[in-house]
N, C-alpha and C positions, 0 to 999 in steps of 0.2 A: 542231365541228371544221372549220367552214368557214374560218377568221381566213387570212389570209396571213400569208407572213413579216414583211413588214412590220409589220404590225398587231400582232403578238407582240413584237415588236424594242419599237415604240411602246408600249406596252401596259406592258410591264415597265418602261420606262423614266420611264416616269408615275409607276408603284409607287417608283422610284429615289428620283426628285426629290421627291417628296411622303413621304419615308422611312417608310412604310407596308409594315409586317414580317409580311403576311401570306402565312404558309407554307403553306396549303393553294391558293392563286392562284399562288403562286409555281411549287411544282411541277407543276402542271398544265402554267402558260408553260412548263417549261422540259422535260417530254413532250412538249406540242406541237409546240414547239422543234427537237427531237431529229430527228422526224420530215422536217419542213421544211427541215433546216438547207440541205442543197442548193440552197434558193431563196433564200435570202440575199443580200443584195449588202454591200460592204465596211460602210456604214454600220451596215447590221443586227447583223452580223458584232460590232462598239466597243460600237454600245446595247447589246446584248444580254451579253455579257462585262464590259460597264462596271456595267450595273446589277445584278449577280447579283452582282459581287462587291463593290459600293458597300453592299449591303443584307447582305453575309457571308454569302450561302445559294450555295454551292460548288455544287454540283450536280456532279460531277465527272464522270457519263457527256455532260450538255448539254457540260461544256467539254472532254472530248476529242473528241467530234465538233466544235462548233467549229472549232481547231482544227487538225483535218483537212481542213476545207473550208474553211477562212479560206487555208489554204497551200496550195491547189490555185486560187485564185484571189488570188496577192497580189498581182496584176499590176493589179490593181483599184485594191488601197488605198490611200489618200492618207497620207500621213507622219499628220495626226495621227489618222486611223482605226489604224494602224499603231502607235504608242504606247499608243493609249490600248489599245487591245488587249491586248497584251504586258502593260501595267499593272496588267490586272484580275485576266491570271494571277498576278502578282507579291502582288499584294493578300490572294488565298487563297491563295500558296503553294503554285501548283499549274503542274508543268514535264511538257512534255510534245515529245516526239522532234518532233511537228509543231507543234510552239508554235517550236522552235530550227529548223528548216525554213521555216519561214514569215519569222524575222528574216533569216535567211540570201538570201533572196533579195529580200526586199522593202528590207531596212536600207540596201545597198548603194546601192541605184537612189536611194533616198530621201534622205540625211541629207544632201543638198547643199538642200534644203528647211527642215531642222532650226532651229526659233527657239532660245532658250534656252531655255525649261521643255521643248523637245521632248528636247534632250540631257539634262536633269538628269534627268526622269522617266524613261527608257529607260532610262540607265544606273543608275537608282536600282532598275529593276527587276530588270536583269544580275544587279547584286548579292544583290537580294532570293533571286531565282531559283538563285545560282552557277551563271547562264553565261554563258560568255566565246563567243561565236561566231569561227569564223577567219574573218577577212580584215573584220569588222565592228566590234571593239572598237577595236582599232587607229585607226579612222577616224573612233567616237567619240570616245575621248579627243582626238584632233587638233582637230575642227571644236569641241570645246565650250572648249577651251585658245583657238581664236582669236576665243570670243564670250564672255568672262569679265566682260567689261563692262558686260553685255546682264544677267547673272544677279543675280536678286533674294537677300539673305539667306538664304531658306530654299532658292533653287536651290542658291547654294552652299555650302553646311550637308549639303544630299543628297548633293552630287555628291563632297564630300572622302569622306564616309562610304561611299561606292560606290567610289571610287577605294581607298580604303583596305582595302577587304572583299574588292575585284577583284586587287588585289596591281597595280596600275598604276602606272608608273613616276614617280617620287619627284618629276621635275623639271615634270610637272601640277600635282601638291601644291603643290610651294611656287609657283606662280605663282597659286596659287590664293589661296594662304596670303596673297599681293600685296592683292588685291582684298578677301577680307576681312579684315583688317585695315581699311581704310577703311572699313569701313561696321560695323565691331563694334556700336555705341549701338543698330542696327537689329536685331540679331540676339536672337530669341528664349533661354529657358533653354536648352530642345533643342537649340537652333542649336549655342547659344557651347560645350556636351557634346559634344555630336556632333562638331564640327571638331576640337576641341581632341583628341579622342579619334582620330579619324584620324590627325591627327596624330602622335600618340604609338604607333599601331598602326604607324603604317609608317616609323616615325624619322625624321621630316622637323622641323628645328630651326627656329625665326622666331622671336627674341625680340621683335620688334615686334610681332606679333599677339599674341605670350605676354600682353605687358605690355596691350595691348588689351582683351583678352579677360577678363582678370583682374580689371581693373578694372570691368568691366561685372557680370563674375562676381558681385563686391562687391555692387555697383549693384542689381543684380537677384536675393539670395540667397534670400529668402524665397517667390521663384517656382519656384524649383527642384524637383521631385520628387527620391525618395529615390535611384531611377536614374540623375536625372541629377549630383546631388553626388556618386554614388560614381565614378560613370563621370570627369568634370570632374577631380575629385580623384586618380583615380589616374594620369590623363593628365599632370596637371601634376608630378606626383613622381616616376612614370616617365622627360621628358623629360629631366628631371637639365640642365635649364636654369639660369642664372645666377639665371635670375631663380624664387624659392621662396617666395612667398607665403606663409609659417607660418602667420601670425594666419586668411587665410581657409582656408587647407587645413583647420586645425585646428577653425576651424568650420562648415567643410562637413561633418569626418567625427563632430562633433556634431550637429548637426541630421540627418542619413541616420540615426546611432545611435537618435536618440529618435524618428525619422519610424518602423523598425523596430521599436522597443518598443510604438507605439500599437498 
């Protein structure tokens, strides 16, 4: 019981990276944890919430302390200790009054730091989590509208899908909708589901990306999971666009039907 926080923070973090699922080490770290968490500094704080929930072992007393002492010291954290944190809850699905306290005060001071993966992953985790903090979404959406440039495929793949789960204003979407379109050939099955599915979530029309997308669709059908053809699928016949791909719709919702049947 002598280990410092640090050493714990490292410790687990070792277990992360080396994907090593041993649950009897694990909860020990994360009693130990509990105890110490006071001695923490922000880093410890990201390793320690990053790797417990990179490994899916929730531990959910270590992460409401967490926490609690991550947001009585956010004055600390650097923007991406501050993400990656927020992230780890979003990972297991786990929201907590000082998890939305902590973005509250640290989001503000920080996002004028924010790269692109910082906004995509933050706001991917709003979503995951359903919260909208006041005076901090607002600033998101802004700053990641003026670095759409910067965002790789899969940023912008997350970030229409957060925008669209967040109920975020339509004229993000289609600016987004801008950017990918140009780079559809890059965009994974998930990807090309996921946007398109935004899309259609929050009624935002782009036949350029439609037709883009579609055609990748094509390109790429037999990568598809069963999720993502029905999701893809019901997105495009929802939009009630011009543009109705019959032949692929109707082979999307045969290959989901017999992916179902196996």
């Amino acid at each position: 019981r002598s280990a410092r926080a640090m050493d714990l923070a490292n410790a687990v973090w070792a277990l992360a990276k080396a994907e090593l699922q041993d649950e009897e080490t694990l909860a020990a770290i994360a009693a130990e944890s509990v105890a110490k968490a006071s001695k923490f500094q922000a880093i410890d704080f990201c390793k320690c919430a990053w790797s417990f929930a990179t490994l899916s072992s929730s531990q959910p007393p270590l992460f409401a302390v967490l926490a609690d002492e991550a947001r009585i010291k956010s004055a600390e954290f650097s923007h991406r200790d501050l993400v990656g944190f927020v992230w780890a809850f979003a990972k297991i699905s786990l929201k907590t009054s000082h998890l939305e306290g902590l973005v509250k005060l640290g989001a503000r001071e920080q996002v004028r730091h924010f790269k692109a993966q910082d906004f995509a992953n933050l706001l991917w985790s709003f979503a995951k989590l359903e919260m909208a903090p006041a005076g901090v979404s607002g600033a998101l959406y802004a700053g990641a509208n003026a670095r759409l440039r910067d965002f790789s495929p899969q940023h912008l793949s997350s970030t229409a899908w957060a925008l669209a789960k967040l109920g975020g204003e339509a004229e993000h979407l289609k600016r987004l909708a801008t950017f990918a379109e140009r780079r559809a050939s890059e965009f994974s099955p998930q990807g090309l589901s996921n946007t398109v599915w935004a899309l259609a979530t929050a009624m935002v029309f782009d036949d350029r990306l439609l037709h883009a997308f579609t055609k990748e669709a094509n390109n790429k059908l037999l990568e598809f999971s069963s999720q993502e053809l029905a999701n893809f699928a019901w997105a495009i016949a929802g939009l009630e666009s011009d543009i109705q791909p019959r032949r692929l719709l109707q082979r999307m919702v045969q290959l989901c039907a017999a992916s179902v049947a196996e």
